[in-house]
C-alpha positions in Angstrom: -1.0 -5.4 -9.8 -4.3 -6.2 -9.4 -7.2 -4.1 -10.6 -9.7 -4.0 -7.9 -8.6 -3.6 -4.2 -12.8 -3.8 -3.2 -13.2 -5.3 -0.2 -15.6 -8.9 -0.3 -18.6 -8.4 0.8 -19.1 -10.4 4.7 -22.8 -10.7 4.8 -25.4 -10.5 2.3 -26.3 -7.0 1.0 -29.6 -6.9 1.6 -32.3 -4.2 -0.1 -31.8 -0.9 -1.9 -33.0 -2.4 -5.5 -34.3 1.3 -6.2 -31.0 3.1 -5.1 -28.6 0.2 -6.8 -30.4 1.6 -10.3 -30.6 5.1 -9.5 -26.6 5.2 -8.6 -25.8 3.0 -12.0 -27.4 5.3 -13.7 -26.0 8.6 -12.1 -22.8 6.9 -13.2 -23.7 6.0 -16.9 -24.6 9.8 -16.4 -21.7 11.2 -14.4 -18.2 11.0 -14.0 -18.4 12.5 -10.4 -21.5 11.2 -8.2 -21.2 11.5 -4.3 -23.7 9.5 -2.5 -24.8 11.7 0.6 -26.2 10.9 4.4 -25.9 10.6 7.2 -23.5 8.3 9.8 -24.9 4.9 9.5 -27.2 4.9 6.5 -25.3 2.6 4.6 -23.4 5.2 2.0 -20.1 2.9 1.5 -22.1 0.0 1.5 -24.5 1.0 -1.5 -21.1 2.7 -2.9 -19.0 -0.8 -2.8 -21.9 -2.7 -4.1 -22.7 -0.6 -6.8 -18.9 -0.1 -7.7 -18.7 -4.0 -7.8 -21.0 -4.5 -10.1 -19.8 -1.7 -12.3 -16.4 -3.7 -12.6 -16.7 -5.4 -15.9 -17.7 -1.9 -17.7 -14.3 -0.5 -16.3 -12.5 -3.3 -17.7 -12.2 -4.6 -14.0 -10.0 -1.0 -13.2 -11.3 -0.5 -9.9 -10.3 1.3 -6.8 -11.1 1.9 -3.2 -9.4 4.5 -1.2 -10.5 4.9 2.0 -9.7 8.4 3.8 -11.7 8.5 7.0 -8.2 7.6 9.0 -6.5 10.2 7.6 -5.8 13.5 9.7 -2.9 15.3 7.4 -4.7 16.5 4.4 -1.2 16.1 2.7 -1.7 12.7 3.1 -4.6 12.9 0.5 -2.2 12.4 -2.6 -0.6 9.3 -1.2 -3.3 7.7 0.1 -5.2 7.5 -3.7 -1.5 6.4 -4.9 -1.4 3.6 -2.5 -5.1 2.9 -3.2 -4.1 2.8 -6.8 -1.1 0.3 -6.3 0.9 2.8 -7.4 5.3 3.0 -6.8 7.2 5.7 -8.3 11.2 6.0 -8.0 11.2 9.5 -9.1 11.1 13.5 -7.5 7.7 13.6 -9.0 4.7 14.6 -6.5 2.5 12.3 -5.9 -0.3 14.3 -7.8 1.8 14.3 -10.6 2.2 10.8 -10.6 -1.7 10.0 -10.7 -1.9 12.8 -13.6 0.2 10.4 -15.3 -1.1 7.2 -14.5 -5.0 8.0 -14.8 -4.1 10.0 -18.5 -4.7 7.3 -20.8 -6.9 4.8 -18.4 -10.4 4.1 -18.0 -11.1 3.2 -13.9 -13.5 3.7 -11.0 -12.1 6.0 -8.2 -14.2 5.2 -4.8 -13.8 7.7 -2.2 -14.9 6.9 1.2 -14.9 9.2 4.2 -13.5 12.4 2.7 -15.8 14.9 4.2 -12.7 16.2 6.8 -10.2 16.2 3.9 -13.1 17.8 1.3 -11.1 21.5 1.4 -7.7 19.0 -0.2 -10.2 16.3 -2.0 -11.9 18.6 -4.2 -9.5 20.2 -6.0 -7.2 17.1 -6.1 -10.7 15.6 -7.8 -11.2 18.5 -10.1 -8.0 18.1 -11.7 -7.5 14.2 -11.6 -11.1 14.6 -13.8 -9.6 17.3 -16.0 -6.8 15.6 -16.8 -8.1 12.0 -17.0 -11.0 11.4 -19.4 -11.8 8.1 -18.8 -11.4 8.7 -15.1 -15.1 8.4 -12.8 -15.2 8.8 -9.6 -18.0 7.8 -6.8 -17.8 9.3 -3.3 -19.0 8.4 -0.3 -19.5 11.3 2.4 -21.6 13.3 4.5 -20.9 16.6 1.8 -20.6 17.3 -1.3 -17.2 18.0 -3.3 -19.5 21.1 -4.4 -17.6 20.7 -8.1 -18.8 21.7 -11.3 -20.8 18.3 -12.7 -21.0 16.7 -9.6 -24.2 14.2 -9.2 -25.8 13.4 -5.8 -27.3 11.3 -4.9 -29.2 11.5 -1.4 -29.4 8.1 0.5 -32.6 8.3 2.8 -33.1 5.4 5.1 -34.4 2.1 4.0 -37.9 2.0 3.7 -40.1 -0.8 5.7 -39.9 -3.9 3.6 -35.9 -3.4 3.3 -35.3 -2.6 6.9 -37.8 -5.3 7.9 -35.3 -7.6 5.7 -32.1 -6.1 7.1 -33.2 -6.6 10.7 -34.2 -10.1 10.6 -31.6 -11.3 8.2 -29.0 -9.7 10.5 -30.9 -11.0 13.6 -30.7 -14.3 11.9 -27.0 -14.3 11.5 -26.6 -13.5 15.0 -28.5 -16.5 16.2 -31.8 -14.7 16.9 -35.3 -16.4 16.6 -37.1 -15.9 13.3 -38.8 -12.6 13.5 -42.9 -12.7 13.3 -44.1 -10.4 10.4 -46.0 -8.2 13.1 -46.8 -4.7 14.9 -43.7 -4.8 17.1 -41.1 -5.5 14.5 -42.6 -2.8 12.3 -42.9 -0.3 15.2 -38.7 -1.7 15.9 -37.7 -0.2 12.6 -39.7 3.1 12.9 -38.4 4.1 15.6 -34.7 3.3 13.9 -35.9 5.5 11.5 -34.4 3.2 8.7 -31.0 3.7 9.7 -29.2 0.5 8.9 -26.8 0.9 11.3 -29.3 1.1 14.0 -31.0 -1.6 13.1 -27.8 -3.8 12.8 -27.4 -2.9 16.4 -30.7 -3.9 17.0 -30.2 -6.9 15.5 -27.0 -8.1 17.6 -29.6 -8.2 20.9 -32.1 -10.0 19.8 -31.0 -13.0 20.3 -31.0 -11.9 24.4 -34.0 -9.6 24.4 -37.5 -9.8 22.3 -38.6 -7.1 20.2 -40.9 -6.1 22.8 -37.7 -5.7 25.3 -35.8 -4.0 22.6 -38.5 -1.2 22.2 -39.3 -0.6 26.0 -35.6 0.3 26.5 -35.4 2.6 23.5 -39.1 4.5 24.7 -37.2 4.7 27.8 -34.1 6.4 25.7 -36.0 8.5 23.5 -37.8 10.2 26.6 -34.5 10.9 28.1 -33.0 12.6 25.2 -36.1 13.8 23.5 -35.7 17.5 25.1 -32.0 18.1 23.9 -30.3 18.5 21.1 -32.3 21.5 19.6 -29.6 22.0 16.9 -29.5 18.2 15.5 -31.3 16.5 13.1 -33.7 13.8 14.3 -32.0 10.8 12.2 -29.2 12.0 14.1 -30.6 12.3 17.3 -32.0 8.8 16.1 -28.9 6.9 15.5 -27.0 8.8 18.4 -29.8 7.5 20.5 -29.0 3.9 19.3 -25.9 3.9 19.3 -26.0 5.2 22.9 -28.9 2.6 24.1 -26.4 0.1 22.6 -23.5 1.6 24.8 -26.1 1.2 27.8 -26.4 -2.5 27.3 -22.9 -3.0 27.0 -21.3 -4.5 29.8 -19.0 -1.8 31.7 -15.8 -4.0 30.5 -17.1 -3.8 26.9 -17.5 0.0 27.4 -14.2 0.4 28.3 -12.7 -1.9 25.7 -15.3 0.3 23.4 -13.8 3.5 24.3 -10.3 2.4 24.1 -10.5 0.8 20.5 -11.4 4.3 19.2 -7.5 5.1 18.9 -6.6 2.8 16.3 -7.1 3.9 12.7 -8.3 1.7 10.1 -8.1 -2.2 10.4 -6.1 -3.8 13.4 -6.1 -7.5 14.8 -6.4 -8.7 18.3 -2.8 -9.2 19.3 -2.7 -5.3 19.4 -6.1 -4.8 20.8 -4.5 -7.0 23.6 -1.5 -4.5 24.2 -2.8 -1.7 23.3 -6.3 -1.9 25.5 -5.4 -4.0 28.0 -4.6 -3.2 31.5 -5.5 -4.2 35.7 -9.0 -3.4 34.5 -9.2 -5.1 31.3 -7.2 -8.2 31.4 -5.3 -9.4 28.2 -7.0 -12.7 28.8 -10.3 -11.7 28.3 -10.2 -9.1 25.8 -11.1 -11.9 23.5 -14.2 -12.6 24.8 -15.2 -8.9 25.2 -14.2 -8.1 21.6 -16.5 -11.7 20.5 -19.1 -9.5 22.4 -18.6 -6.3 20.5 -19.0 -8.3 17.2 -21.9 -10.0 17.9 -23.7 -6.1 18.7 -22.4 -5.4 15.5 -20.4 -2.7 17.4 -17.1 -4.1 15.5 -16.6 -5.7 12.6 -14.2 -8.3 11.1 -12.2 -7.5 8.2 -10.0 -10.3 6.7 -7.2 -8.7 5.4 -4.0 -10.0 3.7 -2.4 -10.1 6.9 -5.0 -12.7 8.3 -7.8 -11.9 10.2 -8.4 -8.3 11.4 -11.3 -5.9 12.6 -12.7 -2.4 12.1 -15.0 -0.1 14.4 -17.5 1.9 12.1 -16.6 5.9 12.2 -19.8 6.3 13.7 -19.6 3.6 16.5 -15.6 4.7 17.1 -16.4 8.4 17.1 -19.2 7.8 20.2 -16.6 5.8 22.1 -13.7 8.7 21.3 -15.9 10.9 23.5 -16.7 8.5 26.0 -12.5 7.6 26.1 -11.7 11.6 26.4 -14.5 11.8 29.3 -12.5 9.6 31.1 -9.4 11.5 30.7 -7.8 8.3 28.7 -7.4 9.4 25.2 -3.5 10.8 25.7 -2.3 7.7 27.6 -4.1 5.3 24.8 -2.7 7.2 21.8 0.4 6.5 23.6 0.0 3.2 23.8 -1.2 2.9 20.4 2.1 4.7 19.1 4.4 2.5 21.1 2.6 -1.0 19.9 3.5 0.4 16.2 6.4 1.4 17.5 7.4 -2.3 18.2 5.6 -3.8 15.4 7.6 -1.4 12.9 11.1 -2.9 14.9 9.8 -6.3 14.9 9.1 -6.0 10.9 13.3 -4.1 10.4 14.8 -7.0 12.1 12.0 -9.9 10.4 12.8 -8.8 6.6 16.0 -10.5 6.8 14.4 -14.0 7.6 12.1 -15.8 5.8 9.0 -13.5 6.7 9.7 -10.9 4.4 7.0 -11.1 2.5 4.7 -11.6 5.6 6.3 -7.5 6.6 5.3 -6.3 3.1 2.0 -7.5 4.2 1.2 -6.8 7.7 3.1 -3.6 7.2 0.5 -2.5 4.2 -2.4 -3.5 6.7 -0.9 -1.8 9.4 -0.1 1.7 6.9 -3.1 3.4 8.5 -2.2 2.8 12.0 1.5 3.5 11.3 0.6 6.9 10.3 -1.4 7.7 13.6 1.7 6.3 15.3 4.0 9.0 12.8 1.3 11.6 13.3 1.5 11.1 17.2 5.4 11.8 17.5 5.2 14.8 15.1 2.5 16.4 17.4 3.9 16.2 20.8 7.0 18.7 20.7 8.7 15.8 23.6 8.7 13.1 21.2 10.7 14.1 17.8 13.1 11.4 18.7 10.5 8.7 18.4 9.1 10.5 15.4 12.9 10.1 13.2 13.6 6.7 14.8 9.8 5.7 13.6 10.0 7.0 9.9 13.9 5.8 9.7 13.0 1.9 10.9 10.1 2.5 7.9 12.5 2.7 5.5 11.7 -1.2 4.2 8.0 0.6 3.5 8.9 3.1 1.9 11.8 1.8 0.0 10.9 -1.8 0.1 7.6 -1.8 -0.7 7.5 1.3 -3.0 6.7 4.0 -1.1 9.3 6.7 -1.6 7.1 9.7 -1.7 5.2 9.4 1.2 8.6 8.0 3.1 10.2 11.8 1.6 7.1 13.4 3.0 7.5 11.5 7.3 11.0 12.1 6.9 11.3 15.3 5.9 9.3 16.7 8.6 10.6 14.3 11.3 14.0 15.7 10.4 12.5 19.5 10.5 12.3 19.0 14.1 15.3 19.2 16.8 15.3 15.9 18.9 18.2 15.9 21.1 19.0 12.3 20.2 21.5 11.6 17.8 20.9 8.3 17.2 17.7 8.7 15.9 18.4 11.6 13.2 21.6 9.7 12.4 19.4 7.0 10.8 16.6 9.3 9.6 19.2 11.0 8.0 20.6 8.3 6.0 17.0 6.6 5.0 16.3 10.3 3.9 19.5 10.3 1.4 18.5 6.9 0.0 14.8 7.9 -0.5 16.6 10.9 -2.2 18.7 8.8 -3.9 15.8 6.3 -6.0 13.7 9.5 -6.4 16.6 10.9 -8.6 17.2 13.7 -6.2 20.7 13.8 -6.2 21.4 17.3 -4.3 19.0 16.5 -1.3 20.8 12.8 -1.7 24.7 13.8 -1.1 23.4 16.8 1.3 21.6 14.1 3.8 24.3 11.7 3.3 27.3 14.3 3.8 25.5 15.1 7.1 24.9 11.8 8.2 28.3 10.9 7.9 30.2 14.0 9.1 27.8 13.8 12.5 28.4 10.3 12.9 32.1 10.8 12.7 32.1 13.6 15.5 29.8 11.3 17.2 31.6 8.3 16.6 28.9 6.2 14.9 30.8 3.8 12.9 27.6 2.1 11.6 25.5 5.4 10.6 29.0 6.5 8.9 29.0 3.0 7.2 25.4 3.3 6.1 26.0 6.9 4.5 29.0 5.7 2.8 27.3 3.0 1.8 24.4 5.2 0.1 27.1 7.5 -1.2 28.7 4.2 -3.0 24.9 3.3 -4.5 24.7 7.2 -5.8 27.9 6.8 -7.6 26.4 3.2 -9.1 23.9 5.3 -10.8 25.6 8.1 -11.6 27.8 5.3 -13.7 30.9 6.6 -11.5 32.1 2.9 -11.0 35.6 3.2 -9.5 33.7 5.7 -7.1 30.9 3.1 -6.5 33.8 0.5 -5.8 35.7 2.8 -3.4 32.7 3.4 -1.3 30.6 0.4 -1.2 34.3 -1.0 -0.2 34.5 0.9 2.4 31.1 0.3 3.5 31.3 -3.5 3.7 34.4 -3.1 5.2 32.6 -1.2 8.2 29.9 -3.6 8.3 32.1 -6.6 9.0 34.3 -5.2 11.3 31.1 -4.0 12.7 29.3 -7.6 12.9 26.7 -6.4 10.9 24.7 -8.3 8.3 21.4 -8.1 7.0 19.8 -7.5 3.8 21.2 -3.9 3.5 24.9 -5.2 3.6 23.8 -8.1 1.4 22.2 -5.6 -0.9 25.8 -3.7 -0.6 27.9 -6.9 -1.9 25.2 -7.0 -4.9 26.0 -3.5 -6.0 29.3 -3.6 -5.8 28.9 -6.6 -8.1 27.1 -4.3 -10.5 29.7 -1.8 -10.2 32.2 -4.5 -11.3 29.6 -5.7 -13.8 29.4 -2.9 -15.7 33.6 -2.4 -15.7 33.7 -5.8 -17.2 34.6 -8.1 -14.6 32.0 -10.1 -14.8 33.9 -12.7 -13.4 34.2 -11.3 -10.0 30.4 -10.2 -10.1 29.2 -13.7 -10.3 31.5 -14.9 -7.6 30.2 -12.4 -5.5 26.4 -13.2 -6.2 27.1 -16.7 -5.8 28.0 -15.9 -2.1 25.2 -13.4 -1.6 23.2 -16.5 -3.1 24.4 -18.6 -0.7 24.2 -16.2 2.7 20.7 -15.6 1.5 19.9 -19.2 1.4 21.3 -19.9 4.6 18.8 -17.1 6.4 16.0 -17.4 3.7 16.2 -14.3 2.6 14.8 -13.4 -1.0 14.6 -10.3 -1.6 18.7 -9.5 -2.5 19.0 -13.3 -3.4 16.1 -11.9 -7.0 19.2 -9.2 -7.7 21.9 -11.7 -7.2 19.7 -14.0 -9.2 19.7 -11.2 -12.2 23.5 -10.5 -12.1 23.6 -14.6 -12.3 21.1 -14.5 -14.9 22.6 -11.9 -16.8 26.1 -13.5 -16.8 24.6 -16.9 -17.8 23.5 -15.0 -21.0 26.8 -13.2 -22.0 28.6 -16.3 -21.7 25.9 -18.3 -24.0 24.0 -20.4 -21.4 20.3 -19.1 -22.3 18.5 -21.9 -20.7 21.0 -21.1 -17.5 20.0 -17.6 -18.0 16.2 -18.5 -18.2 16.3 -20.7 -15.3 17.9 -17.7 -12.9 15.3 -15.1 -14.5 12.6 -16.8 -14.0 13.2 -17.5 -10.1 14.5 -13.8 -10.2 11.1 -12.8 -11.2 8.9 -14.9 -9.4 10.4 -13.7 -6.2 10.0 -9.7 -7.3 6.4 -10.0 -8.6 5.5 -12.3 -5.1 6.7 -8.9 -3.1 5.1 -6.4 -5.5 9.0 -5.3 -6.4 7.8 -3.6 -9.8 11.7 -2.6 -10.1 12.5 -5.9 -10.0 9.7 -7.3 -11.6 10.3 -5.0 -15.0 14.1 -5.7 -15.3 13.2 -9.2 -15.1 11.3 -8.8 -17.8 13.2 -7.2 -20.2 16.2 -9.5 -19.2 14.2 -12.7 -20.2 13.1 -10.9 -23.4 16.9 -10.3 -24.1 17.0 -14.4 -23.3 14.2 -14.9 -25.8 15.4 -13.0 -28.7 18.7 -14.5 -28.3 17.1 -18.1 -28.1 15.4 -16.7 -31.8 11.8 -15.9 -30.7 12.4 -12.0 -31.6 8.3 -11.9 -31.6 8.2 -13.5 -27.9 10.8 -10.5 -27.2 9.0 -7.9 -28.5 5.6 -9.3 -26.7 7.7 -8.8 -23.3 9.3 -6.0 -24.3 6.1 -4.3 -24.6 4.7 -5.5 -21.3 7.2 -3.8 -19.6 6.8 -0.3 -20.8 2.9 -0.1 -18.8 4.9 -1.7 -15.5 7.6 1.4 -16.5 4.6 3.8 -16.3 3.4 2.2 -12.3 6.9 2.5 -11.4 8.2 5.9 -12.4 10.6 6.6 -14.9 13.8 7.2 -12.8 15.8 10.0 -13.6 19.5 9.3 -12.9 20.1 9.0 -17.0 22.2 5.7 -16.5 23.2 4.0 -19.8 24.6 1.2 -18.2 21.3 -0.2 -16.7 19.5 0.5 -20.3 21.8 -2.4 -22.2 19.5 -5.4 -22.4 16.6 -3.7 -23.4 18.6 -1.7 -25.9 19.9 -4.7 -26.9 16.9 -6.7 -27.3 15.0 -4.3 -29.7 18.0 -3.6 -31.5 17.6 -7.9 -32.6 14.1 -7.4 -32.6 13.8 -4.9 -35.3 16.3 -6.4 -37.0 14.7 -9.5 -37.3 11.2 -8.2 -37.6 11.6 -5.2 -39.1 10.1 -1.9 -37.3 6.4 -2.4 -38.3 6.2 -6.4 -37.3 8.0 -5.4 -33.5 5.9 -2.4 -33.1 2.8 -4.8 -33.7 4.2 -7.1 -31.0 5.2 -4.7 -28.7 1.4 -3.2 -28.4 0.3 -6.3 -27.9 2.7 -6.8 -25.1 1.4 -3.3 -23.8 -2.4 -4.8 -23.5 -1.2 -7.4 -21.3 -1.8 -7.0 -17.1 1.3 -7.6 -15.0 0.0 -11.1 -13.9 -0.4 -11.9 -17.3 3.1 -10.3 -18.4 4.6 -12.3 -15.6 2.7 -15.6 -16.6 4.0 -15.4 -20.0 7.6 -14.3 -19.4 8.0 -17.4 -16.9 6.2 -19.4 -18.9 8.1 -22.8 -20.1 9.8 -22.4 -23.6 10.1 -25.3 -25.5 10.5 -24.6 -28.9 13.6 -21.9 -27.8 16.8 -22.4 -30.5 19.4 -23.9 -28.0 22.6 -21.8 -27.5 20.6 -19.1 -29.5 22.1 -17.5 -32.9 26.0 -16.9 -33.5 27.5 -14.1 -31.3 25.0 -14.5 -28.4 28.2 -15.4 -26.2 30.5 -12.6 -26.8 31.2 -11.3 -23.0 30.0 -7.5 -22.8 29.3 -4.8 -20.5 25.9 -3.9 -19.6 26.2 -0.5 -21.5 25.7 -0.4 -25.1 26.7 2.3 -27.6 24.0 4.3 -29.2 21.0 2.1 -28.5 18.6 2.6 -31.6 15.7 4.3 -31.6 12.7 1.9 -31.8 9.1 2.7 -32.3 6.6 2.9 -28.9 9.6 2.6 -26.4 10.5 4.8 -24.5 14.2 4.3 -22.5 14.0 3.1 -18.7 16.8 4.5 -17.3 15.8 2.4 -13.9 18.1 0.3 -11.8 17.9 -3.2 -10.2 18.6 -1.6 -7.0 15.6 0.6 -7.7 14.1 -1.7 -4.6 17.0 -3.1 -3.4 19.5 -1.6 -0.8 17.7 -0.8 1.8 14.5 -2.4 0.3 16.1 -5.5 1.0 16.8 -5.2 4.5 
């Protein structure tokens, strides 16, 4: 995963010199500092800069999360473990799983816009500090945490030279002639009072009006707001006068798009600006133009995102248009229209993961996270709408299963499934994502109580595909519960259903590569390959990858037992390239260890213990899972039993650390890595057919047993 999920900077930072050293410091000081002010003084900014060039002291372990577009303060948790890259395939909270991961690390936390969430930040941040010593963390708000050790520091608006420099280079950039060094422009940036955001706004007109123009319309604003207000502060008063002046040289159609654009939460990109805003009085083909408008004022702002290109409306700047879209009456019909553009986009992104575009869903889907949950928030809040709430978080399941967000899936579902919808349909598949969450988070009881429901309802309502997709989930439980016949039965069944059913996608894929496990682990490998050669092949056919990586490490693991490492290698490798391109960490760490069962077994037992040990920290992101599998645990077991037997329990314990100090890109690089010195055919007794299960794996210094599964992401994470 990567380290640092900062955002590059668009523009030149400009200024601050004296702030930039006062905020290092505070942090060589502090491991809490906030950076205080008010809306539009540039707090993230400095924050992001300053955090940037703190990166190489924290070992490049830095991490943004941003909470301004959160509303549920329960959200708090699983917004700083997606800001942390985090998955976890186990019941554990999702504070318990950053007290594990932050334990033993040294990393940069950046908060941004927690001051609505600061009654559920603060003692979240209090105990993430207590537990985590080499855990700092730098806010960005408009108040304090008010915890014990916290350092603020209190951002004042630039002085003259900087915002002199910020409004002509911005001016500049927005095709403005060169500013004169003289009375007006100095006079320009007193009256802004600093505030960089106002002088950024300031900036995007002059290249229509002169500084002269600029400052006879804001005299003009300033009189006609100067008696109000009693109770606000006159930098706000200042910026809300900007801001407002800006609004007033807006074009009524750039108002409007203004207002309306204050729905969406965090980044979005124009093909949903052009649903979601459009309309008789703001045509979808000349939202482009008006939104080129709103960027050039500085009013919006691109964001390149993985997605592609995307845009964000400051808090401040969305916030003014909020009240201007609830004077007009709009903001109910708009959050509608909002949901039901997520709405589609989370359809469109169900039926795209079986195609080739899979790993274009895990990406606009992670872009889109923030928006999503307005969409989920939405549903939950109008009693009318619980249907639209369980359909929403059940079509989500590829999010939260696929792309490693189980808790936060547990969290939508369970309280989508709390309320009483009146449509069937829509709890029946709620109910069965809900028993496979339940089912990877080791939460057997919750799994089989969803699941038994699901089913029995869909047999009284005659739902042969929600029965089929319980029954399927009830098959996948018994996989990991090591009840094979059970796991055959079921998953049996299941396919059976699905094609008399005419269904296929990568959930009944997933099922034929389970049922291959099941099979697997009974000792037919036989009929497991031929199985996964088919999957293979369907996969091929649609190009689908996610399933084909599983199918690929039945394949690979077969090649092994049957003394084909290079064969073996050749299927791991693709198996593993495919996982790590979708962030599968599941699939990614049995990879892994499967290729370091290869490498021993081609006689590199120091190569082995290197990967071994790479896996355990990938372990640690993911979760250890808690079903207590054995069968799943063979070829690591395997591996270090050859290891330390070659190398003796001091010489692997020496390469297994060094393994551990590897990053996942680097683990990945090396375990796919060409090996041309490995001993063909490997040593005697490499190609003695086995189970996956081992007896009495030995106990091996620094490992600790992954009792995971390779349909940790699979199932419905593949479709």
């Amino acid at each position: 995963m990567r380290r640092s999920n900062l955002p590059a900077e668009l523009n030149r930072f400009v200024g601050r010199a004296d702030e930039q050293a006062a905020l290092a410091a505070l942090l060589d000081e502090s491991r809490l500092v906030t950076v205080l002010g008010v809306g539009g003084v540039g707090k993230t900014r400095l924050a992001l800069r300053v955090a940037a060039a703190a990166q190489k002291r924290f070992g490049e372990e830095v991490r943004l999360a941003e909470l301004a577009p959160l509303r549920d303060p329960e959200l708090v948790e699983h917004a700083l473990v997606e800001a942390l890259g985090l998955t976890d395939h186990t019941l554990r909270g999702p504070r318990e799983v950053l007290l594990e991961h932050l334990a033993g690390r040294r990393l940069l936390l950046v908060l941004d816009g927690f001051e609505h969430l600061v009654e559920a930040c603060a003692p979240l941040v209090r105990e993430l500090l207590a537990a985590a010593p080499g855990l700092t963390v730098l806010a960005a708000g408009r108040r304090p945490l008010r915890i014990p050790g916290e350092a603020v520091l209190r951002l004042a608006p630039m002085d003259e030279p900087d915002a002199r420099e910020l409004l002509a280079e911005r001016a500049a950039g927005a095709g403005a002639p060169a500013l004169a060094e003289d009375g007006p422009v100095r006079e320009l940036c007193r009256r802004l009072d600093g505030i960089p955001l106002a002088l950024e706004l300031a900036a995007g007109r002059l290249s229509l009006l002169s500084v002269e123009q600029l400052l006879a319309r804001l005299d003009d604003r300033f009189r006609l707001l100067g008696d109000g207000g009693r109770g606000v502060l006159p930098r706000h008063r200042t910026l809300r006068t900007a801001i407002g002046w800006s609004h007033e040289l807006c074009t009524p159609e750039e108002r409007l798009l203004w207002a309306r654009l204050s729905v969406f939460a965090g980044p979005f990109d124009l093909e949903a600006v052009e649903y979601v805003c459009g309309g008789p009085d703001l045509p979808q083909e000349g939202i482009l133009d008006l939104l080129d408008g709103l960027l050039a004022q500085s009013l919006v702002a691109r964001e390149d995102t993985a997605a592609g290109p995307g845009y964000r409306m400051l808090d401040t700047v969305a916030a003014y248009g909020a009240q201007w879209l609830a004077a007009l009456g709009d903001t109910e019909r708009m959050r509608r229209r909002h949901r039901d553009w997520y709405m589609g986009l989370a359809t469109w992104c169900e039926l795209e993961w079986f195609s080739p575009r899979q790993a274009e869903v895990a990406v606009r889907t992670a872009a889109a996270l923030p928006n999503l949950r307005a969409a989920l928030d939405l549903c939950l809040e109008l009693p009318d709408e619980a249907h639209l709430a369980q359909h929403l978080a059940g079509t989500l399941w590829f999010a939260w299963v696929g792309c490693g967000r189980l808790s936060e899936g547990r969290h939508w579902l369970d309280r989508a499934l709390a309320l009483d919808s009146g449509h069937e349909e829509a709890r029946l598949k709620a109910q069965w994502v809900l028993g496979y969450v339940a089912v990877l988070q080791g939460d057997p009881t919750a799994a089989v109580a969803a699941l038994h429901s699901c089913r029995e309802r869909a047999r009284a309502s005659r739902n042969r595909l929600a029965e089929a997709y319980a029954t399927h989930r009830l098959g996948c439980l018994a996989l990991l519960s090591d009840d094979f016949p059970r796991a055959e039965e079921l998953l049996g069944r299941a396919l059976d259903a699905y094609a008399e059913l005419g269904e296929l996608n990568s959930n009944v894929l997933m099922g034929r590569v389970e049922l291959a496990m099941a099979r697997a682990f009974r000792g037919d490998l036989e009929g497991a390959v031929a199985i996964c050669r088919e999957v293979r092949e369907v996969c091929e056919e649609r190009g689908e990858r996610w399933t084909r990586a599983y199918a690929l490490y039945v394949l690979g693991y077969a090649a092994w037992t049957r003394g084909a490492p290079a064969e073996a290698r050749e299927l791991l490798v693709e198996c593993l390239t495919i996982n790590h391109l979708f962030r599968d960490l599941v699939g990614v760490v049995l990879a892994v260890e499967l290729l370091a069962l290869v490498t021993v077994s081609e006689g590199d037992a120091v190569e082995a213990a290197v990967l071994q040990g790479a896996a355990l920290p990938v372990w640690d992101a993911v979760g250890l899972q808690l079903f207590g599998s054995g069968s799943f645990d063979g070829p690591r077991a395997l591996c270090a039993g050859r290891a330390v037997e070659e190398l003796g329990a001091g010489r692997y314990e020496e390469a297994f650390r060094r393994g551990q100090d590897l990053s996942l890109d680097e683990a990945v690089e090396r375990a796919v890595a060409d090996r041309p010195g490995a001993v063909a055919g490997g040593p005697a007794g490499a190609a003695a057919p086995r189970p996956f299960r081992t007896a009495r794996p030995p106990v091996v210094p620094g490992t600790r047993k992954p009792a995971g599964s390779p349909t940790g992401k699979g199932g419905e994470a593949a479709g």
